[in-house]
N, C-alpha and C positions, 0 to 999 in steps of 0.2 A: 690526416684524412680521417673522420667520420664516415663510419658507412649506418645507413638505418635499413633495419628487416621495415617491406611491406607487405603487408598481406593484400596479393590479389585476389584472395578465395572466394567467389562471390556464389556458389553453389554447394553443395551439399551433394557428393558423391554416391550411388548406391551399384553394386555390381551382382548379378542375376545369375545363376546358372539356368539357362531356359530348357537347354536337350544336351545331349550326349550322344553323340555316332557312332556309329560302328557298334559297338559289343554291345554299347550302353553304359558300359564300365569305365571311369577314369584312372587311372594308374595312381593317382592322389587321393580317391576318394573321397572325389566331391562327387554330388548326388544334384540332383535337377531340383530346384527351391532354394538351394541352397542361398545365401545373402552376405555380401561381403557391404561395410561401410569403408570411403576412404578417407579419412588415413585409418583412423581407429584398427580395422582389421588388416592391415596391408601385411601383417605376418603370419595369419593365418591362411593365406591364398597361396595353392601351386606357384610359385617360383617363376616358374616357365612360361605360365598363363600371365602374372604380373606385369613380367618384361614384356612382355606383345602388349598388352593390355595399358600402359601408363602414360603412352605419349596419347592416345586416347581420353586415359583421366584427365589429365592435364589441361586439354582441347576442353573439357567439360565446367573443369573446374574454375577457367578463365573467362567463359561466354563465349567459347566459340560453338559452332554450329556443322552440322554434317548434311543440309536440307539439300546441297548438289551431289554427293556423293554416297550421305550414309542414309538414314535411316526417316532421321525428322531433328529439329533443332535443340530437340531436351534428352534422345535416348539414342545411342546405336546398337546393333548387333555387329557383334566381331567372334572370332574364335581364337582355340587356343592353337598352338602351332601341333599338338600331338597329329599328326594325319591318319594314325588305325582308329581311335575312339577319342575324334576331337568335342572337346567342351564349348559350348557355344555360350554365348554370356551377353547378358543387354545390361547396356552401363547405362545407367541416366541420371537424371540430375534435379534437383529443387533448390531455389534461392532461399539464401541464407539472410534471415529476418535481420536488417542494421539497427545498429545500439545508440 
């Protein structure tokens, strides 16, 4: 058996820290502007914020859309799970130019 990698990637991921709750403070030390690319920085991001956060990327990164539930069809806002000083974050997305 043959297996072949495809790439369904057809966006270019971008991930936002837009506010900070509570204290204002993240326990990690992300700051509001902050800017994650995915995958590129997917090690540099809270751990904790990731996993909430990746079945999300994933929706972004395939062409799916959030227009019934989230936000609009290129970005949503989601948080992180910390609930004293949760990190709020807008993921969104730009297509990736084919070759």
């Amino acid at each position: 058996m043959c297996w072949t990698v495809v790439d369904m990637t057809k966006y270019k991921v971008k991930i936002e820290v837009i506010d900070i709750l509570g204290n204002r403070k993240c326990s990690m030390d992300q700051k509001v502007s902050d800017t994650y690319n995915y995958p590129e920085d997917r090690g540099k991001m809270c751990p904790s914020s990731f996993y909430v956060l990746y079945p999300w990327i994933m929706v972004m990164l395939t062409g799916g859309s959030f227009t019934e539930e989230g936000d609009g069809s290129d970005f949503i806002t989601t948080g992180c799970p910390d609930y004293k000083h949760q990190v709020v974050y807008k993921i969104s997305r730009t297509p990736v130019e084919e070759v």
